[in-house]
N, C-alpha and C positions, 0 to 999 in steps of 0.2 A: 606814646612811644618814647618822649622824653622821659619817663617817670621810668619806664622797664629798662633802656640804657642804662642812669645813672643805677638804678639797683643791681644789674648785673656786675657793671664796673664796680661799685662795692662791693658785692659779694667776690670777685678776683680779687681785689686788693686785700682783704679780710684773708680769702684763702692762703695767698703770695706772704702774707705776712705772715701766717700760722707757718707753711713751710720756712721762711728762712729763720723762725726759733726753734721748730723742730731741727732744722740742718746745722744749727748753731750748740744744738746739743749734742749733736753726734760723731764729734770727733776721740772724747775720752773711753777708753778703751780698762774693762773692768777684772777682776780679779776672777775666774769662773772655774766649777768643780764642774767636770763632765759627768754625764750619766747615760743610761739607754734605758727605753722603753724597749720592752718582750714583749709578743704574746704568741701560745703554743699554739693558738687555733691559728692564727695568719702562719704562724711556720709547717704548718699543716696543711694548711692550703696553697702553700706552692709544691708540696710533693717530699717537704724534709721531713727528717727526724726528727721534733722539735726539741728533744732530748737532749742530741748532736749538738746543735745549732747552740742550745742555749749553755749549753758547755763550753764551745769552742770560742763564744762571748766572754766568759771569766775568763778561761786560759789564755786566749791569743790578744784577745782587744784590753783586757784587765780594767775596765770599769769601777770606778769607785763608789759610782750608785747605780742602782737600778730601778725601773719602777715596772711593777707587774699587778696582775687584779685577781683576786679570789670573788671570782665571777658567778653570781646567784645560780646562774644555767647550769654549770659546770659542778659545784658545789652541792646542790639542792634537785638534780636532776627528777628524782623523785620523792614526793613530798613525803616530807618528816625524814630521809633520811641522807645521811651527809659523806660527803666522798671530800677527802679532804687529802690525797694521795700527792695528785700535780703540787698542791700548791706548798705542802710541806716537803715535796722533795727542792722545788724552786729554794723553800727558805731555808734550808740546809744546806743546798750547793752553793748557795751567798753567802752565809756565816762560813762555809769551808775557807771561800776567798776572801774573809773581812770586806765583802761589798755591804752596802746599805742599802736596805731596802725601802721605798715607800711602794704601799699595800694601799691598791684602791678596794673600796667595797661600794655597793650600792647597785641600784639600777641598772645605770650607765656605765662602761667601763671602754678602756681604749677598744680601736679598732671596731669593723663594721661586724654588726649590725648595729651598735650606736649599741641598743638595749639588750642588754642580757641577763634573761628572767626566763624562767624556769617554764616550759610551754604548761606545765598542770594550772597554772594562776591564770590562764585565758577561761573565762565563767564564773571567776568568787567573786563575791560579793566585795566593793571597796575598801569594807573595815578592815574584811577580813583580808582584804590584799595587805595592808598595811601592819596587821597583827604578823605576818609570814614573812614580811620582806624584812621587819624589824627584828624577829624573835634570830632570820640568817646575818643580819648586825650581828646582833650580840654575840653571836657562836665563834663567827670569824673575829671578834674582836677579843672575845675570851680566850680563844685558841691561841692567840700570837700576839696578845700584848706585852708578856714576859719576853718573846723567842729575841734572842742577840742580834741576830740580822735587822731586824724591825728598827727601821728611825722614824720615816713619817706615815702617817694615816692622809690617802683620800676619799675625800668623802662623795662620790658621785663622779661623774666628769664631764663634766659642760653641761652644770644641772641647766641653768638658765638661760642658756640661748638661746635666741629669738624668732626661730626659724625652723619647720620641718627639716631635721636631715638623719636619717635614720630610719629603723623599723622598731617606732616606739611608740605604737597606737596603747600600750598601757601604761607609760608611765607617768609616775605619780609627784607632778611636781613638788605638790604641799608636804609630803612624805619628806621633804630632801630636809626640811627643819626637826621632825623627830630623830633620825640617822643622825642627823651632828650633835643633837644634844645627848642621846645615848653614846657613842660613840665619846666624847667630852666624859661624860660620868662617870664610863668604865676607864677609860685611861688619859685622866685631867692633865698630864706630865707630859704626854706628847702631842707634839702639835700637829693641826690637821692643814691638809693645801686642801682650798677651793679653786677650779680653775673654769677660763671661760676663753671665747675667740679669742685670740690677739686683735683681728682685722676689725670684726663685726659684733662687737661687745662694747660697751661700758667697760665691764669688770665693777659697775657699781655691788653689787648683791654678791657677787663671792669676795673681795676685797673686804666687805663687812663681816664676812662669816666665816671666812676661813684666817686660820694664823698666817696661812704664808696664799697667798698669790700665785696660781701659775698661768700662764700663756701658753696658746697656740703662736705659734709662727711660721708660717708657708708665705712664700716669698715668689714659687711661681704655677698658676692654678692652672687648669684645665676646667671650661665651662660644662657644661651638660648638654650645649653643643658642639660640643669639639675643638672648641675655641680657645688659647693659652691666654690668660690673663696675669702679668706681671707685676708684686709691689715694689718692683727695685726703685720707682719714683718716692716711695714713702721713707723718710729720713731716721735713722735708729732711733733719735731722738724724740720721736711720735711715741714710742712706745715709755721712754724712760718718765717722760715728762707725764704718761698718763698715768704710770704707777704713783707716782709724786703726788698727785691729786686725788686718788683715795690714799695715802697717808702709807704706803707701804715701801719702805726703803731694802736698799740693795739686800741685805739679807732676809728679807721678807718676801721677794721679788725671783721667781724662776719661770724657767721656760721648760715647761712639760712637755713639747713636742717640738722639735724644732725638724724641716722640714730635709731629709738626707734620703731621700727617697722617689721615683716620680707619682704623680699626679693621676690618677685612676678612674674613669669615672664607667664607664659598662665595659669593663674589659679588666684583664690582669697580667701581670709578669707572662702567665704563662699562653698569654695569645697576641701576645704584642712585640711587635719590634724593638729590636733597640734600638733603630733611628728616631723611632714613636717615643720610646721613655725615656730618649736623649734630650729630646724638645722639655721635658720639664726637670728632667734632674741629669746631671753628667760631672765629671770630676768638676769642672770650671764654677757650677752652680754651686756644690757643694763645699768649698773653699770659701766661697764667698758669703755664702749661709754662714758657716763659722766664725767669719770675720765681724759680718752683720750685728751676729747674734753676741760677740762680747763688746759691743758699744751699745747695747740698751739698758743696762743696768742693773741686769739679774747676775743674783750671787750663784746662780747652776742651770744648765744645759742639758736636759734629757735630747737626748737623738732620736728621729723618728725613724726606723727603716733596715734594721740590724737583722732581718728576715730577708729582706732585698736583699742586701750585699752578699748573706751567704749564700743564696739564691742564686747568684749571679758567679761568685767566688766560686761555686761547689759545680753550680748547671749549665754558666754560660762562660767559665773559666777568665773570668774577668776581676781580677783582684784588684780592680783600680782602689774601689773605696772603702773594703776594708781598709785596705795598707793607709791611706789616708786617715780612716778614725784610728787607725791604730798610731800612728803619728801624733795625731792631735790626742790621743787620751796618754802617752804615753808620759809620762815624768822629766819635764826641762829640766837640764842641768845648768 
């Protein structure tokens, strides 16, 4: 019983001391380019125009980046032939406003269902999954590696994390090494973000493979029982410090999803209270997410939830957080 004592009191001290170097890096405060993540099917899924919506993000919030996915499903709906409509209008209305784009492709793309792939590929054969999924690389990478909106390439998103979450009983992790080297080959000049959990990741394997780093960052969860789980105990400094030790510095270092939205887990905006979606996201949370997120060391800020807000701005006549990100994206004088 002596021997489990002093190991416990170690492992507290051990931990006690990880926190106050993490809390000791977290008071500098960094230089950071906002951005928003899209996507048409979640703005589709609350009842909008995804059209509207994603207009009234250029003209009224005026983002300097944005990040959207040219989604295998969406694209390749049926086999061998390509519908390249949405995402060429998306990259036309971003070149209209000098936004910058970064273009995921792959598998995986934001927003649920995690995998998005074409239902005709449930029954091929392995190889031949991989000969399909690669030959829609190359297409989307031929099609838009000239276009003027184009800044960065993703290559997958959240290839490697460690954990079932999603509806992705086909995807093809080993696949995620041919997609980068193709991807590299056709357009060597622009660089690719790999990204992985903030929370529950390493970041060893995409820090190796991708040029630039990006992070998840949710700061307040809802369990799968109902349950709110908060990291406001975790110090900014967790995160800066962990970039630091795979070798990727502040302009290397972004946060691809940073969490302006609530927390979801069998339910949606559209059967839920706002008491209910005030418990994980509300002006106060959202402020402070901001705040959070420019003391970790990332050179840019994609925003998670610019669906919600109009959602809310257009359905529940609640314009607290647009006006908010429109505040924070707009131009300090």
């Amino acid at each position: 019983m002596k021997l489990l004592g002093y190991t416990l009191a170690t492992i507290l001290l051990i931990a006690l001391a990880l926190w106050i170097v993490f809390w000791s890096y977290s008071h500098k405060t960094y230089d950071v380019g906002y951005g928003i993540s899209f996507s048409p099917d979640h703005a589709t899924s609350l009842g909008l125009d995804w059209r509207q919506a994603y207009q009234a993000m250029l003209t009224d919030l005026h983002p300097n980046y944005i990040r959207i996915a040219a989604m295998w499903s969406d694209i390749e709906s049926e086999e061998g032939t390509y519908d390249f409509s949405n995402v060429d209008w998306m990259m036309e209305e971003a070149a209209t406003y000098n936004v910058k784009v970064m273009l995921v492709v792959g598998q995986k793309a934001p927003r649920w269902p995690e995998c998005h792939v074409p239902a005709w590929v449930n029954g091929i054969e392995q190889e031949s999954y991989r000969t399909k999924l690669l030959a829609y690389v190359r297409t989307v990478v031929e099609r838009y590696q000239d276009h003027p909106a184009l800044e960065l390439w993703q290559v997958e998103n959240e290839a490697f994390i460690r954990f079932a979450f999603g509806d992705c009983a086909r995807f093809d992790q080993e696949a995620v090494y041919s997609e980068l080297a193709l991807v590299q080959h056709l357009d060597p000049d622009r660089k690719i973000v790999m990204t992985d959990s903030g929370e529950l990741a390493s970041w060893r394997r995409p820090s190796k493979l991708g040029d630039v780093l990006g992070t998840t960052l949710y700061r307040r969860v809802r369990t799968p029982g109902g349950m709110i789980f908060s990291y406001k105990w975790l110090p900014a400094g967790f995160y800066r410090l962990k970039a630091a030790l795979w070798d990727k510095p502040h302009d290397q270092f972004v946060v691809s999803e940073l969490q302006a939205e609530p927390w979801f887990t069998d339910s949606t905006p559209l059967d839920t209270t706002i008491e209910d979606m005030e418990q994980t996201m509300n002006p106060v949370f959202l402020a402070d997410n901001i705040s959070y997120a420019s003391r970790i060391g990332a050179s840019r800020v994609y925003f998670w939830g610019v669906e919600w807000w109009y959602f809310m701005k257009t359905q529940k006549d609640d314009n607290r957080y647009w006006a908010l990100i429109q505040d924070t994206l707009q131009p300090k004088k």
